[in-house]
C-alpha positions in Angstrom: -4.2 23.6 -11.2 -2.1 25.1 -14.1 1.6 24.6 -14.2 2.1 28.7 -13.9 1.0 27.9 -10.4 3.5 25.9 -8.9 6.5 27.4 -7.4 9.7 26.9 -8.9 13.3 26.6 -7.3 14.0 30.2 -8.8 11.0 31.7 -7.6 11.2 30.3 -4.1 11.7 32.7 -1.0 12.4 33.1 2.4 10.3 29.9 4.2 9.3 28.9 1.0 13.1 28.2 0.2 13.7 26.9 3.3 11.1 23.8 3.2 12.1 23.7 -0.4 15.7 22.3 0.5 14.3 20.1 3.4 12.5 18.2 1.2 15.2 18.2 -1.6 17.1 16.5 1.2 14.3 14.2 1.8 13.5 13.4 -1.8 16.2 14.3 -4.5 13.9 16.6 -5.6 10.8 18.6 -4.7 7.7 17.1 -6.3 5.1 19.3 -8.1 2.6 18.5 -4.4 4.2 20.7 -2.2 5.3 23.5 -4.9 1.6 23.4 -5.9 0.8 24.4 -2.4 3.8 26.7 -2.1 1.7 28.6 -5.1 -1.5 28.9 -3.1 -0.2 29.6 0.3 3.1 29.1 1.8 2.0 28.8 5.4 -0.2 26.0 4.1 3.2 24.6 2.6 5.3 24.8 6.2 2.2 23.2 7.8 1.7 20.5 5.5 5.8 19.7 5.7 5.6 19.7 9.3 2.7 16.9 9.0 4.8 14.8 6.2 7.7 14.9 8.8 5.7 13.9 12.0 3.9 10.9 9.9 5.7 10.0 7.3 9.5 11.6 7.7 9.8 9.4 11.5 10.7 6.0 12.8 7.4 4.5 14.3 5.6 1.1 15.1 5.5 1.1 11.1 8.7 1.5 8.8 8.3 3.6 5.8 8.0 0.8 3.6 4.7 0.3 5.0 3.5 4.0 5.4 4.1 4.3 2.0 2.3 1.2 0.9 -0.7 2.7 3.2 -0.3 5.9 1.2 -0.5 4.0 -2.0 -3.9 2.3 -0.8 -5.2 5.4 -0.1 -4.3 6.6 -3.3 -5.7 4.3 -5.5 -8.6 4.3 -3.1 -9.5 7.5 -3.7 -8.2 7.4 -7.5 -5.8 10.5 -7.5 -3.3 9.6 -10.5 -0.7 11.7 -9.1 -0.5 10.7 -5.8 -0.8 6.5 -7.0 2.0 7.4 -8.9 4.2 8.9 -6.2 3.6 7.0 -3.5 4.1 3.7 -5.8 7.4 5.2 -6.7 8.1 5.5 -3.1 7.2 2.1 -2.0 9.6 0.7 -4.8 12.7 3.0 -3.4 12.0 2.2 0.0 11.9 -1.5 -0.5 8.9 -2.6 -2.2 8.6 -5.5 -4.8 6.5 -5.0 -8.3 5.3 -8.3 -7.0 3.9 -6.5 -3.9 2.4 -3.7 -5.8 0.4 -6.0 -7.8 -0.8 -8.1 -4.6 -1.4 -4.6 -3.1 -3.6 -3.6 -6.0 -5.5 -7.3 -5.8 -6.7 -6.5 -2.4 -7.5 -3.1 -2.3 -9.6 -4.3 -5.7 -11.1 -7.0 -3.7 -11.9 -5.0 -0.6 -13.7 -2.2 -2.5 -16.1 -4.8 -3.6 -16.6 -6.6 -0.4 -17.2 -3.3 1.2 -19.8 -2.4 -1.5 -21.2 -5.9 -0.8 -21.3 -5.2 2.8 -23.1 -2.0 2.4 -25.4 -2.7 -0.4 -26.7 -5.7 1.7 -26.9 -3.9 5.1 -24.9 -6.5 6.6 -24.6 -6.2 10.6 -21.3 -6.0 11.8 -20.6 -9.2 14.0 -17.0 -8.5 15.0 -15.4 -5.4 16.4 -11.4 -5.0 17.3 -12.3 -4.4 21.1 -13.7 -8.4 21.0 -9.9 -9.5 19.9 -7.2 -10.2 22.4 -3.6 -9.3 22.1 
């Protein structure tokens, strides 16, 4: 996607706008994500605001801290620069250490070799979470 298609402030309209200051209240700014989506459709933009907000944007069993470190994960798991780099960014202004980033980084590099492990050796699973008490 080219930079002539994300949205700017200027060219922002109606709903557009709207969501546009919601998450400039959220974020300090509005990151190049949603104005990208803004540029292909802007009910696509309310509806993946709406999401953000219920998920991420909410006070749940986990704090945001840790939503974003799960984003991060995710992120690096599926190797999107853009979107290691925000959420990284995120986890350090809501409380994350550098240290914790690199631990972070250590087992998500660990896991995605034990899971190719697993899988290239067919291993049966042996454990399941219904077999665990709480």
């Amino acid at each position: 996607m080219s930079a002539s298609e994300l949205v700017s402030n200027e060219d922002a309209k109606g709903k557009v706008a709207e969501i546009y200051e919601e998450i400039r209240a959220r974020f300090g700014k509005v990151p190049n994500f949603f104005r990208a989506i803004a540029g292909a459709d802007p009910e696509w933009l309310a509806l993946t605001w709406q999401r953000w907000k219920q998920v991420m944007g909410c006070e749940g069993n986990l704090d945001r801290k840790a939503k974003e470190l799960i984003a991060l994960t995710v992120s690096l798991v599926r190797d999107c620069e853009y979107c290691s780099n925000a959420h990284e960014a995120m986890a350090l202004m809501q409380g994350a250490s550098r240290k914790e980033l690199v631990e972070l980084k250590q087992v998500v590099e660990l896991f995605e070799s034990f899971t190719r492990i697993a899988d290239s050796l067919n291993v049966p699973v042996d454990i399941d979470p219904e077999s665990v008490s709480e």
